[in-house]
C-alpha positions as CSV (number, residue, x, y, z in Angstrom):
1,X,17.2,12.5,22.2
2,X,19.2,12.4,19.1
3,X,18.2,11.7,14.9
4,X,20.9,8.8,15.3
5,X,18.6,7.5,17.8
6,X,15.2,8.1,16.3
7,X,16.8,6.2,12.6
8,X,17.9,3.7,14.8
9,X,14.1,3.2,16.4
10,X,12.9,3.8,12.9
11,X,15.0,0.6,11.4
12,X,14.3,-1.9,14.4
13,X,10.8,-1.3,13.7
14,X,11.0,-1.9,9.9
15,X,13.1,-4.7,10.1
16,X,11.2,-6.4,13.3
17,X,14.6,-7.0,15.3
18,X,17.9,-5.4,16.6
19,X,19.9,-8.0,14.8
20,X,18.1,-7.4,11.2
21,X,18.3,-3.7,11.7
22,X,22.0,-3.9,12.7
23,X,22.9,-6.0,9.7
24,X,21.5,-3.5,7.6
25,X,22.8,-0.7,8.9
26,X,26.5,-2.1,9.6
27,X,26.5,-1.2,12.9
28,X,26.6,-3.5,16.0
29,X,23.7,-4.6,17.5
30,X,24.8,-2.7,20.6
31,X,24.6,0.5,19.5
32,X,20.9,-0.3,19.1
33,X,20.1,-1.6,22.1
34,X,21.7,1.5,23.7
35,X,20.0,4.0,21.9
36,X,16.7,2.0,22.8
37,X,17.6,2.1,26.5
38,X,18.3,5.3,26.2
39,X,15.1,6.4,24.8
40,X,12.9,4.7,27.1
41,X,14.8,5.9,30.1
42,X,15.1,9.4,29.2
43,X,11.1,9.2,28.0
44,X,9.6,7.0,30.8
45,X,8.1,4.3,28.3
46,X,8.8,0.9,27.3
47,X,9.3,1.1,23.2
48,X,9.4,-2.8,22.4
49,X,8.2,-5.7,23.9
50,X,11.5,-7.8,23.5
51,X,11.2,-11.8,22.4
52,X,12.9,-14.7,20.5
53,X,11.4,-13.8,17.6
54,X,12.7,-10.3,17.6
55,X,10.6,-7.2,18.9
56,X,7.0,-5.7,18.7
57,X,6.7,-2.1,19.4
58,X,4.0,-1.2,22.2
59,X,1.3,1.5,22.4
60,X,3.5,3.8,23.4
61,X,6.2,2.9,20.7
62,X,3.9,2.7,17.8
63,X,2.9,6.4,19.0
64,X,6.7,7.9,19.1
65,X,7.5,5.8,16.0
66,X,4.9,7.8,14.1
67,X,6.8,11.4,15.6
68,X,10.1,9.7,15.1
69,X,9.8,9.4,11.0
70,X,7.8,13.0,10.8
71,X,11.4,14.5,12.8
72,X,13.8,12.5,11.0
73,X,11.5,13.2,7.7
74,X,11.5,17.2,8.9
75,X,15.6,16.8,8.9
76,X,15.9,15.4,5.3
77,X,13.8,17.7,4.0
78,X,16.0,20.6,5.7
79,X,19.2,18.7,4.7
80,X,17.9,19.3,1.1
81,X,16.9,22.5,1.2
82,X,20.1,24.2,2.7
83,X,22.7,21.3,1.3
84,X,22.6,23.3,-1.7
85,X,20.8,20.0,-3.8
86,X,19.0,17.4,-3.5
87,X,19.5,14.9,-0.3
88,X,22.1,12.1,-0.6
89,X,18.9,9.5,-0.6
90,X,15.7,10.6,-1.7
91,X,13.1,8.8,-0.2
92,X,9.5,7.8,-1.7
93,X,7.5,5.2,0.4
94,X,4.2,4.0,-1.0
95,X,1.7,1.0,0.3
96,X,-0.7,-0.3,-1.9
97,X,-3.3,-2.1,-3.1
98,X,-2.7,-4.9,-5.9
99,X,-3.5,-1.8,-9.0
100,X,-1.1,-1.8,-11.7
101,X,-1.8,2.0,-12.3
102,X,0.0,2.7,-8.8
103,X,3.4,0.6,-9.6
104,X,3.7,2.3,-13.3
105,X,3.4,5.6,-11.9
106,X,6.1,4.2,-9.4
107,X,8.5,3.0,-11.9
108,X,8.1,6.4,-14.1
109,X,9.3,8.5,-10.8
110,X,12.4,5.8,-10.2
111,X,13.4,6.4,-13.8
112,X,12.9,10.2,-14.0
113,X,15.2,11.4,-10.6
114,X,18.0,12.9,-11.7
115,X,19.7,12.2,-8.7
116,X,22.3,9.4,-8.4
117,X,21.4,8.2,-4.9
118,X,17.5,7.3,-3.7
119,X,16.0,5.2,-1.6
120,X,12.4,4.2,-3.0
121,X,10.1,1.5,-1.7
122,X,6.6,0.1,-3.4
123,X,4.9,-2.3,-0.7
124,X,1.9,-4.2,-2.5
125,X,-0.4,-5.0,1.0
126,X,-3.4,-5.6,2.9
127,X,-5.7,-3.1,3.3
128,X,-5.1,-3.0,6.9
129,X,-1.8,-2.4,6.7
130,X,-2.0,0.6,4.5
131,X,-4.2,2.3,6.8
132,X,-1.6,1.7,9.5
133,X,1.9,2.5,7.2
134,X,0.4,6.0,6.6
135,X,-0.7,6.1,10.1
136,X,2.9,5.4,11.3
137,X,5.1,7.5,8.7
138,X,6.4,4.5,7.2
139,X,4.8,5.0,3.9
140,X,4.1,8.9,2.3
141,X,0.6,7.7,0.8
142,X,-1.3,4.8,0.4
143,X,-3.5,3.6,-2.3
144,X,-6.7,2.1,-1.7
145,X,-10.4,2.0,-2.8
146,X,-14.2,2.9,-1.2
147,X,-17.3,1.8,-2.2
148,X,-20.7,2.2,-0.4
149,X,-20.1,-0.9,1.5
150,X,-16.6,-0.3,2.7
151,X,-17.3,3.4,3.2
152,X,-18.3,3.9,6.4
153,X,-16.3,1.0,8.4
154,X,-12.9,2.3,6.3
155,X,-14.0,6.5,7.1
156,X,-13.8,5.1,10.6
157,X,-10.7,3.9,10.3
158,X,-8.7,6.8,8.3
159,X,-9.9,9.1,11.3
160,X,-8.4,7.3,13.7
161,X,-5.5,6.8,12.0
162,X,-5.5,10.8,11.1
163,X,-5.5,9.9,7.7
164,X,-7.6,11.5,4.8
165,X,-8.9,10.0,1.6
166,X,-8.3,11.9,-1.7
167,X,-10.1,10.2,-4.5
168,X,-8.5,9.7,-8.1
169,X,-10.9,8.5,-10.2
170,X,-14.7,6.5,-10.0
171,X,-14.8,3.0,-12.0
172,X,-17.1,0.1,-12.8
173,X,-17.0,-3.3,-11.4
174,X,-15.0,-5.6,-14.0
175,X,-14.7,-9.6,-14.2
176,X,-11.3,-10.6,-14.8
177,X,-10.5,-14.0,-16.3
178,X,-9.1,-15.8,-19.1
179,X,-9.4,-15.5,-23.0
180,X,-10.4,-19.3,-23.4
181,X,-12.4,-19.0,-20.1
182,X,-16.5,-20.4,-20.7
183,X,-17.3,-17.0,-19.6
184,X,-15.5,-14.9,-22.1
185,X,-17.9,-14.4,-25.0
186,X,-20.1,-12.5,-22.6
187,X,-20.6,-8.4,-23.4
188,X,-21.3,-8.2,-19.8
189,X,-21.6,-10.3,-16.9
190,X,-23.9,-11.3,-13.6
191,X,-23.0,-12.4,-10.4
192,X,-25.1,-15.1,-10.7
193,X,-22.8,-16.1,-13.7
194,X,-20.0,-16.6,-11.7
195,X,-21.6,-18.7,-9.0
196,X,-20.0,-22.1,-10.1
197,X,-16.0,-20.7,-10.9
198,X,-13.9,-20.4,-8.3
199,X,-13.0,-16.6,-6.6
200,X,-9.7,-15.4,-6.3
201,X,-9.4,-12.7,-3.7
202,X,-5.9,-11.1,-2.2
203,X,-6.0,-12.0,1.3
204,X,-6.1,-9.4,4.2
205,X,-3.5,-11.1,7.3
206,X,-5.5,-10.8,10.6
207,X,-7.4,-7.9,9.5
208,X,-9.9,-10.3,7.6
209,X,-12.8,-8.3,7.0
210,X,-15.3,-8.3,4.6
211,X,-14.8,-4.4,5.0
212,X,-10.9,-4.6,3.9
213,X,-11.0,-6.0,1.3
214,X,-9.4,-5.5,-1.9
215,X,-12.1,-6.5,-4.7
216,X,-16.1,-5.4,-4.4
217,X,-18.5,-7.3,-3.5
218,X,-16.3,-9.4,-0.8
219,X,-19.4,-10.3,1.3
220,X,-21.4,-11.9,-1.2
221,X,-21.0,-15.7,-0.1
222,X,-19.4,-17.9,-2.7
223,X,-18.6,-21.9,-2.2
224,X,-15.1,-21.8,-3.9
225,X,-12.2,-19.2,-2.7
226,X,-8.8,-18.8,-3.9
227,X,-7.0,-16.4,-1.8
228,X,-3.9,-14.9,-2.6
229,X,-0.8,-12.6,-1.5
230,X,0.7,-11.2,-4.8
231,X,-0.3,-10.2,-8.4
232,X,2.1,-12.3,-9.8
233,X,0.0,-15.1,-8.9
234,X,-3.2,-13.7,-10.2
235,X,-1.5,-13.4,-13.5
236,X,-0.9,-16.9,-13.6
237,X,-4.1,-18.0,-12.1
238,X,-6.5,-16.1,-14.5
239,X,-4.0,-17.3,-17.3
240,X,-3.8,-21.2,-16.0
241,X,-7.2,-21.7,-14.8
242,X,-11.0,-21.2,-14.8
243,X,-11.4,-18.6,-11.9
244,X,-11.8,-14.7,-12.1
245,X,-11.4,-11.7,-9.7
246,X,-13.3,-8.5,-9.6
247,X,-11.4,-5.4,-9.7
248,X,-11.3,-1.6,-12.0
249,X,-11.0,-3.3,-15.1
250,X,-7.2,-1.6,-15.6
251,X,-5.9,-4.2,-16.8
252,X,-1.6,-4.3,-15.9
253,X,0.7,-4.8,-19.1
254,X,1.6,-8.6,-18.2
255,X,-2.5,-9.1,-18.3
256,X,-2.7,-7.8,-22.0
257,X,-2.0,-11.0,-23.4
258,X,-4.7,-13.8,-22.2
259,X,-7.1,-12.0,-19.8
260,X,-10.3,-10.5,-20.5
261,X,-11.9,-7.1,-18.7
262,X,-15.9,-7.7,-18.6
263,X,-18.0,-5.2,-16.9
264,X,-20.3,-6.8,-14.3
265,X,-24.0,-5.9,-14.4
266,X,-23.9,-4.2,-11.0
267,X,-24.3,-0.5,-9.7
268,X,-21.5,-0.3,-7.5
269,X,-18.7,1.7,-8.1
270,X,-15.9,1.9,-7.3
271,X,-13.6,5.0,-6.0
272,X,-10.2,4.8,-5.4
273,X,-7.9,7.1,-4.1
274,X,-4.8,7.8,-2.1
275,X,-4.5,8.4,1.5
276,X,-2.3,10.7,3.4
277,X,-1.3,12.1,7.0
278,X,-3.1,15.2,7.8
279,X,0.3,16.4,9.5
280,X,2.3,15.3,6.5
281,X,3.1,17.6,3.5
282,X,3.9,16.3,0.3
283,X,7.2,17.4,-0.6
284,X,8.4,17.6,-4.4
285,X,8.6,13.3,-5.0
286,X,5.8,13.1,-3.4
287,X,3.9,15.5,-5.2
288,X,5.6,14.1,-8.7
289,X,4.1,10.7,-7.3
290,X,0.8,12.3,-7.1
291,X,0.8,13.5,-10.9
292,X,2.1,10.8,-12.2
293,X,-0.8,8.6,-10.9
294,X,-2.7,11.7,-12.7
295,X,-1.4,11.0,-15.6
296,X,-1.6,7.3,-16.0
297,X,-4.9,7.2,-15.0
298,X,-5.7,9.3,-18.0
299,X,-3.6,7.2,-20.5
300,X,-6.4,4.4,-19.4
301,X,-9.7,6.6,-19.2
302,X,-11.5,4.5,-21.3
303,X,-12.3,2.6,-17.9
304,X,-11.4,5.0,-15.6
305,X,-13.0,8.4,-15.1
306,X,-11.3,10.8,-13.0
């Protein structure tokens, strides 16, 4: 077993196929199929299941993907440390929920590293697959939030996925929704005042539970749903049309201008916080990841209390 072939393993899984993985490593597709062969036979288990849609890592695979990026992370982190300076491509991996907080702090890291070569990623997800990113080592942390609801179902989950929660700060259900919006007068606002508007919600993939997801109060029923896979569409939906969403009541910077933040009369907070690997230790990007969602949550403590 070689790093060469644990990277290779690592980019087939991200990229779903030998082919994709190939083209973005500029290697031939060969040299991947080999060190995959070579892997299974030297382990005794089947990695992929192999189809014309590309691959799907088995039981088995998902397990030594998860040791694969702690080794391979292990060998950056000592390439750094006795290189003399800081490895070639720093690496930051974070899955998240739709929050604005979590992509400022992002952007502030990406323009602090005084390196010249990085390799950061920001996935905006499903619930679900947060949970399972940190699970794998794909992602460093995840960013998510409990409630009482949610609580129990989503403990569940991080233990299985050896996972732990580590909360930020506690906030207060908000309505979002538009300036002009009938709604938008109000001080506050009751659920039953948003019976009649339609509900925007980001949707969850095949983890569609009212457990997952993103914005409280999921399982109340509600007769019109707008579901949703990015915030760049909720920023035009709230802006173009008479729907809400419930969320911290952060408003992001693109929301400023047209959106409203009303509290809703209800006593269920929220808590959100970061998960991370219990066998994973935050090295220094990480940890500047860390304070820097510190620190932007206090720029907006007005509505967040940490």
């Amino acid at each position: 077993m070689t790093l060469q072939q644990l990277r290779y393993l690592i980019a087939i899984a991200e990229y779903g196929s030998i082919n994709g993985a190939a083209q973005n490593l500029y290697t031939a597709q060969s040299n991947l199929s080999t060190a995959v062969k070579e892997l299974e036979r030297e382990l005794g288990i089947t990695i992929f299941v192999r189809s014309n849609r590309g691959v799907t890592l088995t039981n088995d695979g998902t397990e030594l993907l998860g040791y694969a990026r702690q080794v391979v992370e292990q060998a950056d982190m000592l390439e750094e440390r006795y290189a003399g300076g800081e490895a070639s491509h720093a690496q930051l991996a974070v899955s998240t929920q739709h929050y604005y907080f979590s992509l400022l702090a992002f952007m502030q890291v990406a323009d602090e590293y005084p390196g010249d070569e990085y390799d950061f990623t920001l996935r905006e997800c499903a619930t679900g697959q947060i949970i399972d990113d940190v699970r794998t080592f794909r992602s460093q942390v995840g960013i998510l939030y409990l409630d009482d609801f949610n609580r129990r179902v989503l403990s569940k989950a991080f233990d299985d996925a050896n996972v732990e929660f580590h909360p930020l700060f506690t906030a207060s259900v908000h309505v979002f929704l538009k300036e002009d919006h009938p709604l938008a007068h109000h001080k506050t606002l009751t659920v039953e005042d948003l019976e009649e508007y339609p509900r925007i919600s980001f949707e969850q993939g095949t983890t569609n539970s009212f457990y997952y997801a993103e914005e409280p109060l999921s399982y109340l029923p509600h007769k019109r749903n707008i579901r949703i896979s990015d915030r760049g569409t909720l920023t035009n939906l709230l802006t173009h049309h008479h729907s809400y969403t419930l969320s911290t009541g952060v408003l992001s910077a693109e929301m400023h201008s047209g959106i409203a933040s009303i509290p809703l009369e209800v006593d269920e907070p929220m808590e959100v916080g970061y998960i991370m690997h219990r066998e994973r230790q935050a090295g220094p990007l990480l940890s500047r990841y860390i304070e820097k969602l510190h620190e932007v949550i206090q720029a907006n403590s007005l509505v967040a209390q940490s």
